[in-house]
C-alpha positions in Angstrom: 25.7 13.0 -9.0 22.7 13.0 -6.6 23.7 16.5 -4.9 24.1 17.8 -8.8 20.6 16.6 -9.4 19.2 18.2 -5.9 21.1 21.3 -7.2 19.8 21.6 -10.6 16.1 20.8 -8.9 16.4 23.4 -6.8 17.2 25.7 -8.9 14.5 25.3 -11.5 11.7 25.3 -9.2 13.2 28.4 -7.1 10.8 31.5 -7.4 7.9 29.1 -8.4 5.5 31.3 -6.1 7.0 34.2 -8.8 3.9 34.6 -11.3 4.4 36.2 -15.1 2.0 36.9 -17.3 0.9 34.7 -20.2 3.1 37.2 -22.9 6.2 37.1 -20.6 6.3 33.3 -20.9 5.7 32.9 -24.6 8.6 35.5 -25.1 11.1 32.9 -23.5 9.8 30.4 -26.3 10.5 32.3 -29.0 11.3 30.3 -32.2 9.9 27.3 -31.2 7.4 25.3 -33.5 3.6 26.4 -33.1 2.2 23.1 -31.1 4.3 24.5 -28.7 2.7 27.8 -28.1 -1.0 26.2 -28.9 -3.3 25.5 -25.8 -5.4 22.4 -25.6 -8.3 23.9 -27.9 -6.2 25.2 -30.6 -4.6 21.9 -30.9 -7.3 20.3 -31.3 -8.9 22.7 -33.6 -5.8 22.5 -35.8 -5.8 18.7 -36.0 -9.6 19.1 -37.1 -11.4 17.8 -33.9 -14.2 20.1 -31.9 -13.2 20.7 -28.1 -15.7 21.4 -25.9 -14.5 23.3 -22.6 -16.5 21.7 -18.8 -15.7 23.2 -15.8 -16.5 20.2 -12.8 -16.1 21.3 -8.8 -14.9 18.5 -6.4 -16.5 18.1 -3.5 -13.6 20.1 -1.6 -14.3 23.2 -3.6 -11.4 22.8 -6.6 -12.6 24.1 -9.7 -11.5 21.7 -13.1 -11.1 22.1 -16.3 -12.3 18.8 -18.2 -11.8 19.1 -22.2 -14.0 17.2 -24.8 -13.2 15.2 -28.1 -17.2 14.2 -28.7 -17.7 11.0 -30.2 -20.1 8.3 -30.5 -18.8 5.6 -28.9 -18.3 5.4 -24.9 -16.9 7.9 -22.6 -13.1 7.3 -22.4 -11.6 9.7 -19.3 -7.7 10.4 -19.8 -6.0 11.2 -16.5 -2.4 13.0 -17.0 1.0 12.6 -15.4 2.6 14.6 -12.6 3.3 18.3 -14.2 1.5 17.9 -17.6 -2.4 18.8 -18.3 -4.3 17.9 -20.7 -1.8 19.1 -23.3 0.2 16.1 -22.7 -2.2 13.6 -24.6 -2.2 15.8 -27.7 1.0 17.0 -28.9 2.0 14.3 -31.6 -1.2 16.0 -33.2 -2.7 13.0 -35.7 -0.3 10.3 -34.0 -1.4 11.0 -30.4 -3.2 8.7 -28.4 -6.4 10.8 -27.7 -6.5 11.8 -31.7 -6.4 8.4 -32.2 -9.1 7.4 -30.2 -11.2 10.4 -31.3 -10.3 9.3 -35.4 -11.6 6.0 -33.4 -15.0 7.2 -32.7 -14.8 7.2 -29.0 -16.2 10.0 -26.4 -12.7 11.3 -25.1 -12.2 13.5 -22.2 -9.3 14.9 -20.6 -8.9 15.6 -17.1 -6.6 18.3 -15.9 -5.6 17.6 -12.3 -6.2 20.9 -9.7 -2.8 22.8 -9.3 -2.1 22.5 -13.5 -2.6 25.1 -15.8 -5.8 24.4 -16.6 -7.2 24.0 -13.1 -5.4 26.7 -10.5 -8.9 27.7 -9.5 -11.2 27.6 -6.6 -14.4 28.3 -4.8 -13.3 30.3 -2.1 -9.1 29.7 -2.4 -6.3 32.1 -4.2 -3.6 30.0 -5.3 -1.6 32.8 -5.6 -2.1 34.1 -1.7 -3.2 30.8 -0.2 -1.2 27.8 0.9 -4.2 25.9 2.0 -5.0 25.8 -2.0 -1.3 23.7 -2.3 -2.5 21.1 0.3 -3.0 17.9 -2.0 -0.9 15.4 -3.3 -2.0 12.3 -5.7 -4.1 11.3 -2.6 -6.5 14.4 -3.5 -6.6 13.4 -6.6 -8.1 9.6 -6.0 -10.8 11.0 -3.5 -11.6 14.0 -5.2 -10.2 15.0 -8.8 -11.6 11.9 -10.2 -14.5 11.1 -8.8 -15.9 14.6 -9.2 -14.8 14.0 -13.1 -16.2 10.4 -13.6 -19.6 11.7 -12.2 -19.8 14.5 -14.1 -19.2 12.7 -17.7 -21.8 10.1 -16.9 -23.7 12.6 -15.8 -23.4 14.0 -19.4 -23.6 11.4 -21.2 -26.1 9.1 -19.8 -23.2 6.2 -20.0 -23.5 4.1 -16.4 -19.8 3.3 -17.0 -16.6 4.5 -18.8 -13.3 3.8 -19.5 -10.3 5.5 -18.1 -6.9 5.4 -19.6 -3.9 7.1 -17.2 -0.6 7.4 -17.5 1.9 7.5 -14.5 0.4 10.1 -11.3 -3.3 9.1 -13.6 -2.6 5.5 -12.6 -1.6 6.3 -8.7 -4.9 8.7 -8.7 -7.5 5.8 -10.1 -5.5 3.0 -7.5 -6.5 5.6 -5.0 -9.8 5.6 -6.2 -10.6 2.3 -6.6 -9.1 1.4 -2.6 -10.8 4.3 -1.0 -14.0 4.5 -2.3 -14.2 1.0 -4.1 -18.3 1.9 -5.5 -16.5 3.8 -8.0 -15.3 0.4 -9.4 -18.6 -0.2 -11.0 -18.4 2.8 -12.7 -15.2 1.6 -14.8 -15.7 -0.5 -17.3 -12.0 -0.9 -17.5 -8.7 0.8 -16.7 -5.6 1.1 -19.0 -2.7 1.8 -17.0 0.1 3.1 -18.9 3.7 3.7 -16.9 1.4 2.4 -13.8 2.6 3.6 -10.2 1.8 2.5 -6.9 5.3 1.6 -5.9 9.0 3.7 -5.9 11.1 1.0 -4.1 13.0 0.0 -7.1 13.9 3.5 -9.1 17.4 3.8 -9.7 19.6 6.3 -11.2 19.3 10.2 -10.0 15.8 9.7 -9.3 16.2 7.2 -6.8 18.8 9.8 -5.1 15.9 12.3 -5.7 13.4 10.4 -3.7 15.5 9.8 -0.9 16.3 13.9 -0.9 12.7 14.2 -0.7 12.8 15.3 3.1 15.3 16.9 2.9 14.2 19.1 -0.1 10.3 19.4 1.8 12.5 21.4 4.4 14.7 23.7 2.2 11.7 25.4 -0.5 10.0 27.7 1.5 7.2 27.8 -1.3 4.0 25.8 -2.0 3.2 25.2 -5.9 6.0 23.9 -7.7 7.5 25.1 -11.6 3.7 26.5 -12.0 2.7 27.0 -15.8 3.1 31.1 -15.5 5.9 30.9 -13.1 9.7 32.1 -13.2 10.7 28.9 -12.7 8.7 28.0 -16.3 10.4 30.9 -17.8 13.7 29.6 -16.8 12.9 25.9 -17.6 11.9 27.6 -21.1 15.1 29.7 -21.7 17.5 26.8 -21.0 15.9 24.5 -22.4 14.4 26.4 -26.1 17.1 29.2 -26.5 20.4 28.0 -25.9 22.5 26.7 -28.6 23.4 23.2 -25.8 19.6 23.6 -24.7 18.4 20.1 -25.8 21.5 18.5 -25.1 21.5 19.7 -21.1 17.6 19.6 -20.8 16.7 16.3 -22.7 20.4 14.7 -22.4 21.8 15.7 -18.9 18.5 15.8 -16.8 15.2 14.3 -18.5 17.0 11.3 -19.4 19.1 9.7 -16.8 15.5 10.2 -14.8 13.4 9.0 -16.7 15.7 5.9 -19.2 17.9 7.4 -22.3 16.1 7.2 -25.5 17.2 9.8 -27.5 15.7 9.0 -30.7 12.2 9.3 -29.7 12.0 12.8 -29.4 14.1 14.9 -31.1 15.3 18.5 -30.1 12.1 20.3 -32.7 9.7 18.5 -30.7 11.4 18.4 -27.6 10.6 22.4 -27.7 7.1 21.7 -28.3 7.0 19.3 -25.0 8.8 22.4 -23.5 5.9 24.8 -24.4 3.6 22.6 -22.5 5.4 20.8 -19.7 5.6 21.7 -17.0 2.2 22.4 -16.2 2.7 22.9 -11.8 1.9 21.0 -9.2 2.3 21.0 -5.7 5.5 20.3 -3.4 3.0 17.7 -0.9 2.4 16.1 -4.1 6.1 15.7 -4.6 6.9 14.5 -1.2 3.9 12.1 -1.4 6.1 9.9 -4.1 9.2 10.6 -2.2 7.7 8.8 0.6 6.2 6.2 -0.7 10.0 5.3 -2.1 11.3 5.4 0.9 8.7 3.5 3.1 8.6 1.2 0.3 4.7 1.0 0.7 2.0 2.5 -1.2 0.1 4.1 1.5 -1.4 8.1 2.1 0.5 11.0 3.2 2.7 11.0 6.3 2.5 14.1 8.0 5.1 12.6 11.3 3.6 10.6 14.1 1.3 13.3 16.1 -0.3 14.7 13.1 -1.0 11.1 11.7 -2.5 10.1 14.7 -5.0 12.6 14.5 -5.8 12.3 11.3 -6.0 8.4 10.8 -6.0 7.6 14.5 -3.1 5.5 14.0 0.8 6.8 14.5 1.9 5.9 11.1 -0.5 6.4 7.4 -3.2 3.7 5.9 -1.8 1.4 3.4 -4.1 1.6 0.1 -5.4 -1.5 -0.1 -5.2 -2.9 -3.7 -7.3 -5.7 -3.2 -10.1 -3.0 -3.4 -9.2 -2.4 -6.8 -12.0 -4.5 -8.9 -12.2 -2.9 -11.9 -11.0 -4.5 -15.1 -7.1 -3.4 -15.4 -4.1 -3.1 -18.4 -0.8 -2.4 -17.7 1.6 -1.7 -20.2 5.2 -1.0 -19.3 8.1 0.3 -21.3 11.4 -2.3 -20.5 14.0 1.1 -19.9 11.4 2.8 -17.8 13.5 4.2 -14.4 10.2 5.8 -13.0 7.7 3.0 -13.4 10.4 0.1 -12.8 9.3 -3.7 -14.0 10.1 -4.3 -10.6 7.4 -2.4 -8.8 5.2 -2.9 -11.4 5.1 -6.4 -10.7 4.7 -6.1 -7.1 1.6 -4.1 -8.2 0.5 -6.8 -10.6 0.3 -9.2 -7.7 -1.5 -7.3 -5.4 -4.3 -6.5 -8.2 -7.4 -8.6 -8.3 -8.7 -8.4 -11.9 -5.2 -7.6 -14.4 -6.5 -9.3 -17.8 -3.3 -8.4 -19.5 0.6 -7.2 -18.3 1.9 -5.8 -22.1 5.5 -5.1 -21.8 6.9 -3.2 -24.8 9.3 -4.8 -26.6 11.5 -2.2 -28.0 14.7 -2.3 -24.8 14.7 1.4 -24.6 11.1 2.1 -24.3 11.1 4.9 -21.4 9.0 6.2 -19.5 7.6 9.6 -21.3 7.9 7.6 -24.3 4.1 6.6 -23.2 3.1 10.0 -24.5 5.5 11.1 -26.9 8.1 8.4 -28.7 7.8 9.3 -32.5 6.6 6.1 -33.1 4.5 5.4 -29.6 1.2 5.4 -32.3 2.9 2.1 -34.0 4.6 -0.1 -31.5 1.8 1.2 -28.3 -1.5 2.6 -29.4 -2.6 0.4 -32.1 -2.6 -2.1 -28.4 -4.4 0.1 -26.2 -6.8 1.0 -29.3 -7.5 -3.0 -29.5 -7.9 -3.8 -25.8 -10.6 -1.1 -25.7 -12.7 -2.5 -28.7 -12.3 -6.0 -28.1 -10.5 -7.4 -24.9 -12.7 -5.6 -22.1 -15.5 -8.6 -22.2 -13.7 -11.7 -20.8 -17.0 -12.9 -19.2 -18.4 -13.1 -22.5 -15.5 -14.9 -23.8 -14.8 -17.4 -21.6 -16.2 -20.3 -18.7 -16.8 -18.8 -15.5 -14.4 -21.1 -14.1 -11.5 -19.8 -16.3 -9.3 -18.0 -13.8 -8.2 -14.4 -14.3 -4.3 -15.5 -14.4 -4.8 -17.3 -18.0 -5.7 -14.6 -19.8 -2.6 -12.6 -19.7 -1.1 -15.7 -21.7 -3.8 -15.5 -24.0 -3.3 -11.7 -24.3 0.1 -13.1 -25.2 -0.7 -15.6 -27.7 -3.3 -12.9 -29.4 -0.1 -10.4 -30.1 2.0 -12.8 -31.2 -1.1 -14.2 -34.0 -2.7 -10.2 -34.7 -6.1 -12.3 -34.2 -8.4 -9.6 -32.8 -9.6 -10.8 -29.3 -13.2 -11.9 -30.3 -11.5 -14.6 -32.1 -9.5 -16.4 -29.5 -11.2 -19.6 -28.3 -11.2 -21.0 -25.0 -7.9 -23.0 -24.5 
């Protein structure tokens, strides 16, 4: 089963350095529904919302694309998963998490990490003649990506502080973050962690075969940016997957799922297209290798370029661990319980190397997976009515409790809150 898997991987991303234009791809999605062919700002145009378009350049010279849901209320950053953009947050139109928390009143923004659709752009880089533009993995994104973001929206908006909410690669680029260049924890008032990951040891299934082929696969492509949004690896992806008759059932049934936890009623094969027309968005093969060794070495540390290069680069002969313990900031994970990339397992090794988790919400439903973060037809009834209460109530513990109240109880308060539907101002101190 794992050399099928490496197979079928290698195949779709084969001819990823092969660029179409934008018509040639949206002929291979022909028939699909419209959110599939809509990009970010007609989305949100058709679901009623203003976008506003920022461009933000990282200290390394990466030019972003940050989108805008203006609101009233406090900044709120969403950081995407590995291959999505911004799109990812906004295709369940009305029942998506940053419609929601726009409907809510809050400032949303949504970052687009570099080497996605939205952000293949740079100062003085081609990515479409230079490899040095594909050097960056999740690492880049911590130190650069979303620093460069934060400062630009409280630049903006005048805030001292914001909220971030990331799902899966979001999470692993704000641990980064917060470990590396730990000022930046003042500048987050708190951090939902959705499908958090710092930690690969325990994936099982094809993707735990995956992750151990990582080396191996690092040495067979011969190319840089991987399944790029206007690549022929896209237009592929887009065929099988939207215009064969078995397209959902291979796609969704034979590859997505076994990866990623079966769940088959929480996307169906309409909207499955409509992910299709959006995802993926490209990223980069270091990237890729990045998680594969982090499985493997069973340690959440930077990238390991082999013994001579490390030691030039960190002075040591094997990477930096990221220290956790760095990681102040307010935190919230939430956890789907059939989740085979963001395992229960490693999520509680992270969980007790963080200093400040005020609440560990694992979903109840048993075959909660992980993409089911961003699109289960019902993720904006059994998930987001949570994460929508956490950030209007449960962010000012201080406030709510003794100083000597240690950080460990409130989880089981968290807990006894759900269980009552009291809103959070209301608990008392035990």
């Amino acid at each position: 089963m794992s050399i099928i898997y490496a197979v079928i991987t290698v195949l779709l991303i084969h001819g990823a350095s092969s660029l179409l234009s934008p018509s040639a791809i949206k002929g291979t999605l022909m028939g699909i529904p419209e959110d599939g062919l809509l990009n970010f700002t007609q989305m949100a145009v058709k679901y009623n919302k203003s976008a506003e378009e920022h461009q933000v350049t990282t200290e390394d010279g990466y030019v972003l694309t940050l989108f805008r849901l203006p609101g009233d209320k406090g900044p709120v950053l969403m950081n995407h998963g590995v291959f999505d953009s911004a799109d990812g947050w906004i295709l369940r139109g009305n029942n998506s998490l940053a419609i929601m928390l726009a409907d809510a009143g809050y400032d949303v923004w949504l970052a687009n990490q570099r080497g996605c659709r939205y952000s293949r752009k740079h100062v003085s880089l081609n990515p479409d003649k230079d490899p040095e533009f594909w050097d960056y993995s999740a690492h880049e994104y911590g130190i650069y990506d979303l620093p460069a973001n934060i400062d630009y929206i409280l630049n903006a908006t005048g805030q001292s502080q914001l909220i971030i909410i990331g799902f899966s690669e979001g999470t692993t680029a704000t641990f980064i973050l917060g470990s590396t260049k730990p000022e930046y924890n003042a500048k987050i008032k708190s951090f939902v962690a959705l499908a958090p990951i710092a930690f690969l040891q325990n994936a099982s299934g094809p993707l735990k075969a995956l992750i151990h082929l990582g080396p191996l696969l690092n040495g067979l492509l011969p190319f840089f940016e991987i399944s790029g949004f206007f690549s022929l690896s896209k237009a592929i992806i887009n065929l099988i997957c939207t215009q064969l008759v078995i397209g959902y059932d291979f796609c969704f049934g034979v590859f997505f799922n076994p990866l990623i936890g079966p769940h088959f009623e929480a996307i169906d094969s309409s909207f499955f297209k409509v992910i299709i027309g959006h995802f993926p968005a490209g990223t980069s093969k270091k990237n890729l290798i990045h998680y594969s060794q982090i499985g493997i070495r069973s340690t959440f540390a930077a990238y390991d370029y082999g013994t001579l290069k490390n030691l030039e680069i960190y002075g040591a002969f094997v990477p930096p661990s990221y220290d956790l313990g760095k990681v102040t900031m307010k935190v919230v994970l939430v956890s789907g319980r059939n989740d085979k990339v963001s395992a229960i397992a490693d999520v509680q090794i992270l969980r007790d190397k963080l200093p400040n988790v005020v609440d560990w919400n694992i979903l109840e439903d048993p075959l909660y997976n992980h993409l089911d973060h961003l699109w289960a037809v019902d993720a904006h009834k059994v998930e987001y009515p949570y994460v929508i209460d956490m950030l209007a109530n449960c962010f000012f513990f201080k406030h709510l409790y003794a100083d000597d109240l240690q950080i460990i109880a409130i989880p089981k308060l968290m807990r006894s809150r759900m269980r009552s539907n009291r809103p959070c101002s209301e608990i008392q101190r035990l």
